[in-house]
C-alpha positions as CSV (number, residue, x, y, z in Angstrom):
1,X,303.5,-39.9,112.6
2,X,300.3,-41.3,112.9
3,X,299.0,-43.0,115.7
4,X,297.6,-46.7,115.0
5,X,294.5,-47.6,116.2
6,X,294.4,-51.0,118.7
7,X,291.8,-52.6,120.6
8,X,288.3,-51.4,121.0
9,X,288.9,-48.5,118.5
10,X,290.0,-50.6,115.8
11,X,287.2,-53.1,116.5
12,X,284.5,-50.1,116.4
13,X,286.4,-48.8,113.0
14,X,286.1,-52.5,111.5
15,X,282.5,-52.9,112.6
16,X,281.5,-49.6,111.2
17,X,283.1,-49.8,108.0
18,X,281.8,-53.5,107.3
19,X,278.1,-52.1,108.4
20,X,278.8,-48.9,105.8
21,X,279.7,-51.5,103.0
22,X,277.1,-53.8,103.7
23,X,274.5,-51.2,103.5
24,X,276.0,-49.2,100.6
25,X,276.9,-52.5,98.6
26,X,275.7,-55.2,99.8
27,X,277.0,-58.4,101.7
28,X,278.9,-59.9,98.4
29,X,281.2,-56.5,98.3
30,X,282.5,-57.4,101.9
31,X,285.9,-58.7,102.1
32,X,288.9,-58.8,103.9
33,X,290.6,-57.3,102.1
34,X,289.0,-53.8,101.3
35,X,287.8,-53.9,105.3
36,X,291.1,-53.8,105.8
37,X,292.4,-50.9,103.4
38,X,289.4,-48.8,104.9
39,X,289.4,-49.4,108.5
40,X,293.7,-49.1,108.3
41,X,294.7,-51.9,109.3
42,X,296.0,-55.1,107.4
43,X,294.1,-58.3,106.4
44,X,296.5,-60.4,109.3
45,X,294.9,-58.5,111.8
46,X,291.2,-59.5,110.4
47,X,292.4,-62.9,109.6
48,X,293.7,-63.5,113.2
49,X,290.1,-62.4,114.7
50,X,287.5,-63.6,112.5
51,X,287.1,-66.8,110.6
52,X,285.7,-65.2,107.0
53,X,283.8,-62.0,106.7
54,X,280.4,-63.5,107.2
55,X,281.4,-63.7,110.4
56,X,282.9,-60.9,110.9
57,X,279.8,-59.3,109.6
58,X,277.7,-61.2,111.9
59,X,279.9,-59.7,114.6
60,X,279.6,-56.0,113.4
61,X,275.7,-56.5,113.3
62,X,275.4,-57.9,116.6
63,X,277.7,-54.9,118.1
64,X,275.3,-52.7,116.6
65,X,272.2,-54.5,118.2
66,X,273.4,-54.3,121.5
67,X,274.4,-51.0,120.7
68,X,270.9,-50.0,120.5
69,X,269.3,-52.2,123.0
70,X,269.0,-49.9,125.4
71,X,267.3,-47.6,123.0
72,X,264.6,-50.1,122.2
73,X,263.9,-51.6,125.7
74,X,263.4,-47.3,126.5
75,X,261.1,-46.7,123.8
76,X,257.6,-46.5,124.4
77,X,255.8,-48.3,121.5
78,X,252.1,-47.9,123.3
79,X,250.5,-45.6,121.2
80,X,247.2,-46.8,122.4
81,X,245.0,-49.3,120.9
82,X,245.0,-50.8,117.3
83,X,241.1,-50.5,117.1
84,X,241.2,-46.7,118.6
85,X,242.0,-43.7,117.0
């Protein structure tokens, strides 16, 4: 039997497939219902969290940004001036 996903692991499946469709597709392919068939879950579940998918997307883009925060407040982006070489 296979083990269902809950919690923070369904929420990171949901996030990423709406990201994947939403780059692969576009915003207007993004609905509840085919988040729901590929993350393997059911629309209820989506429906209970998020008020449409724009804001579910919103939500899955934000996750990403904090994701990566730390990666961009690391990065050095001094690569000396814009009038040297």
């Amino acid at each position: 039997m296979a083990t269902r996903k809950t919690g923070d692991d369904l929420t990171n499946v949901i996030f990423s497939v709406t990201r994947d469709i939403m780059a692969a597709e576009g915003y207007q392919a993004v609905t509840f219902a085919r988040i729901a068939r590929e993350s393997g879950t059911s629309r209820t579940v989506l429906y209970r969290r998020w008020s449409s998918p724009f804001a579910l997307m919103t939500e899955a883009i934000q996750a990403k940004a904090h994701e990566v925060q730390g990666t961009l407040v690391d990065a050095d982006f001094n690569t000396g001036s814009l009038r040297g070489t």
